[in-house]
C-alpha positions in Angstrom: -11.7 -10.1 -30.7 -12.1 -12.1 -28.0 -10.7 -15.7 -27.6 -11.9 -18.5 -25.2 -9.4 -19.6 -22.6 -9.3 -23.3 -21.6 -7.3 -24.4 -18.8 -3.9 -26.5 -18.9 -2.8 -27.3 -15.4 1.1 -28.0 -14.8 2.3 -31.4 -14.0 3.5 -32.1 -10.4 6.8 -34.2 -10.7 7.0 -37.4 -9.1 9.0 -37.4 -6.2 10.5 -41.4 -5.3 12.3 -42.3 -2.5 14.4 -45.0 -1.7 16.4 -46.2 1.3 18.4 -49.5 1.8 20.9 -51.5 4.3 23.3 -54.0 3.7 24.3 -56.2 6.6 25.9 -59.6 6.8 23.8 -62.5 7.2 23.9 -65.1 10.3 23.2 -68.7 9.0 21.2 -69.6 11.6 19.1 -66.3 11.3 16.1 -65.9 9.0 15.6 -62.4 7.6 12.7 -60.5 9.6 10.1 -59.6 6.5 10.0 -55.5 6.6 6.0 -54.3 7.0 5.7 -51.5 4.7 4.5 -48.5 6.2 0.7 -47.3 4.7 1.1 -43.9 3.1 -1.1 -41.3 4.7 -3.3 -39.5 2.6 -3.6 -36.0 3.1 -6.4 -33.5 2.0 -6.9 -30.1 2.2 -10.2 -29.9 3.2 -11.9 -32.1 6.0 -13.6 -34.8 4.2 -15.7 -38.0 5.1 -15.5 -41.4 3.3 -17.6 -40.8 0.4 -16.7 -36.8 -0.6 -13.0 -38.3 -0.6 -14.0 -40.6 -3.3 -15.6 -37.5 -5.3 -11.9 -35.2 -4.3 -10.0 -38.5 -6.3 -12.1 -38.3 -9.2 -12.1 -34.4 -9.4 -8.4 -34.1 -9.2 -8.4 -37.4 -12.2 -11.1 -34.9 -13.9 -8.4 -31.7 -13.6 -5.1 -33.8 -14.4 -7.3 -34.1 -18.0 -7.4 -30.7 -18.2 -3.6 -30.5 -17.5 -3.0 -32.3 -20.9 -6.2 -30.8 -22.7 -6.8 -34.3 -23.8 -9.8 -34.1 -25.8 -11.4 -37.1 -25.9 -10.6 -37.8 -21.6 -12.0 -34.6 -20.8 -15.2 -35.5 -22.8 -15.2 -39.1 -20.9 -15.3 -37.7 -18.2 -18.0 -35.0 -18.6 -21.6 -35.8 -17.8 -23.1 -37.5 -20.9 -26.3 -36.2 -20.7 -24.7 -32.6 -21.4 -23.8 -33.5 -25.0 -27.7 -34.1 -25.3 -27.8 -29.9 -25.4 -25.1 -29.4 -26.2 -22.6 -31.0 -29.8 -20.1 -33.0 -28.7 -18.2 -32.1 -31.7 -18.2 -28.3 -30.8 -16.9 -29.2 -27.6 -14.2 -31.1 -29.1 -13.2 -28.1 -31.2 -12.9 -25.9 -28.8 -10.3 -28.1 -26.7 -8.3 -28.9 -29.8 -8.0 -25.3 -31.1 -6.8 -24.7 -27.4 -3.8 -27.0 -28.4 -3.3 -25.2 -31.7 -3.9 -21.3 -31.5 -1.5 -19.2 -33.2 -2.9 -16.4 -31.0 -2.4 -17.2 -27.1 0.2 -19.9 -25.5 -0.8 -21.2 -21.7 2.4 -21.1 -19.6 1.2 -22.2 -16.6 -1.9 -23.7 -14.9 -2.2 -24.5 -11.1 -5.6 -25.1 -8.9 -6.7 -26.1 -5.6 -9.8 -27.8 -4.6 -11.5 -25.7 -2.6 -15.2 -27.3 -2.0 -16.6 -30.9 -2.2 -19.6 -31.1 -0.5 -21.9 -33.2 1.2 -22.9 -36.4 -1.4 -26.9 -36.1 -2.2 -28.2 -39.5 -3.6 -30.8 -39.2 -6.6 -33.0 -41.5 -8.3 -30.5 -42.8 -10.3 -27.4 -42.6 -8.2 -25.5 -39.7 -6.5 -24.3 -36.1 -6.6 -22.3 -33.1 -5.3 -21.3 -29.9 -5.6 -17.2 -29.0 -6.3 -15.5 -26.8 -6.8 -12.2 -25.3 -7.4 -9.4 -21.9 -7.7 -7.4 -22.4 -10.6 -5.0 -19.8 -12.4 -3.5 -19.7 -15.3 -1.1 -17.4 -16.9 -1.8 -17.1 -20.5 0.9 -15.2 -23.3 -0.6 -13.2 -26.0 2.1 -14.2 -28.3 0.6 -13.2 -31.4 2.3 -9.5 -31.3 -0.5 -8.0 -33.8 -3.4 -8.5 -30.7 -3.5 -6.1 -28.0 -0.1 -4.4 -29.8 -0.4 -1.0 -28.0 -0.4 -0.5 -23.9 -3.7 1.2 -24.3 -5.5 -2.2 -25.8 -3.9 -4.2 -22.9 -5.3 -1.6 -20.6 -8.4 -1.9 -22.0 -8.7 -5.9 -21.9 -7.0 -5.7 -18.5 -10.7 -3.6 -18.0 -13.0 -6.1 -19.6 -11.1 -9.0 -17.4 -11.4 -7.2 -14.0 -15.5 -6.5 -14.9 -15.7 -10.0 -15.4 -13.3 -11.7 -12.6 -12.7 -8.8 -10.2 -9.7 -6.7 -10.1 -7.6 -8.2 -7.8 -8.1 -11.3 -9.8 -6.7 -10.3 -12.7 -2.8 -8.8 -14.1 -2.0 -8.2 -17.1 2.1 -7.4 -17.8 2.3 -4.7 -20.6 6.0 -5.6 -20.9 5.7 -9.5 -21.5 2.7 -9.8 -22.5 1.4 -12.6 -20.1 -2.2 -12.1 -18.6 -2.8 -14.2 -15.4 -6.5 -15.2 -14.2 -7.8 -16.3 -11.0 -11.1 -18.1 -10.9 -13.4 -19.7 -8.7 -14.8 -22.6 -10.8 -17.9 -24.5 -9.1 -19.0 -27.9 -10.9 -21.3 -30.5 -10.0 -20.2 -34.1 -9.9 -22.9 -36.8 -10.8 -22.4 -40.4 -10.5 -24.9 -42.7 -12.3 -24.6 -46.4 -11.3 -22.7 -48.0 -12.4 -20.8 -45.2 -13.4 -17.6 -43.5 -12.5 -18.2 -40.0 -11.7 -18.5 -37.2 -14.4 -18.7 -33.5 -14.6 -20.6 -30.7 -15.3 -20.2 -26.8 -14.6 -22.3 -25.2 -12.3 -23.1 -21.5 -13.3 -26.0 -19.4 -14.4 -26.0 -20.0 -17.9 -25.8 -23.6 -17.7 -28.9 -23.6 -14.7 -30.9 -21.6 -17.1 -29.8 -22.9 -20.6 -29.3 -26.4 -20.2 -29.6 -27.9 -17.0 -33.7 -27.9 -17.3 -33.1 -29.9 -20.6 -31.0 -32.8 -19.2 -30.3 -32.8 -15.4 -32.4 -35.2 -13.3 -35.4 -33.4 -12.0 -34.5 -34.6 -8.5 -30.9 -33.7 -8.6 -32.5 -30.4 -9.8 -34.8 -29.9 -7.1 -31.8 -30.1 -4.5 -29.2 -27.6 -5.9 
């Protein structure tokens, strides 16, 4: 039986600072104003003006993913998708994620790996993303995959699909970790925030002739 696996990213903690000095006070002396300092933002990946705007709203996109938060992962997803495909499926899918008696995600992390250049279209603009995530899923319903030999054989069925050094499954603790490369395109509509799609074969040849612009399809 197989199960769809949707990913839950963890939360980095926020890390705050704080420094201070205490001195006496000359009357006669007004207190110099301190300029704050403008925090430097760092990416991973070289970046110009515009592919950093798309990197912000792709890592907003993932931290949605982090919560499974139905109805901000659908907000953010290109509208036209739910055109082809039911919005209330969709919807199921992510909530039975947050429900299953079957599987229990332990851990999520991913790393933007690919923003490219930003296309404009007819009705605004585009790119292609992508991103490495892995996630680290316990089977912790004991009567799945309950002897070594049905581990072995989804360990098998993963490693056809992902590659073998992608995938590791632990016979002992039952926790199955996944690496993936996920590619997505980001589309931005004026006057639009940017929204998501993914970008793989079934979607180019199931959906994307149904709803994507033709000129945003001409160009990926």
């Amino acid at each position: 039986m197989r199960y769809s696996i949707l990913i839950k990213i963890f939360i980095l903690p926020l890390m705050l600072f704080f420094t201070g000095c205490f001195f006496e006070k000359t009357p006669d002396k007004k207190e110099e104003p301190i300029a704050e300092v403008p925090k430097k933002e760092v990416y991973p990946i070289e970046l110009d003006e515009k592919q950093k705007k798309v990197y912000k709203a792709l890592q907003l996109y993932i931290n949605q993913l982090k919560s499974l938060n139905a109805n901000n992962i659908i907000a953010m997803t290109y509208p036209k998708f739910f055109t082809v495909f039911s919005k209330r499926i969709y919807r199921s899918q992510i909530l039975t994620m947050t429900n299953s008696s079957n599987i229990e995600i332990l851990d999520f992390s991913a790393k933007i790996t690919q923003i490219d250049k930003v296309n404009t279209f007819s009705e605004g603009k585009f790119a292609k993303v992508g991103y490495t995530s892995t996630v680290k899923v316990h089977l912790k319903n004991s009567r799945l995959y309950d002897t070594e030999l049905s581990l072995n054989t989804l360990y098998s069925i993963l490693a056809r699909k992902y590659g073998q050094k992608n995938i590791h499954v632990d016979t002992k603790t039952r926790v199955v970790t996944i690496k993936k490369q996920e590619k997505m395109l980001s589309i931005k509509e004026n006057p639009n925030d940017w929204k998501f799609v993914g970008d793989n074969p079934t979607y180019r040849e199931l959906y994307y002739p149904s709803f994507l612009p033709y000129d945003i399809l001409d160009k990926i």
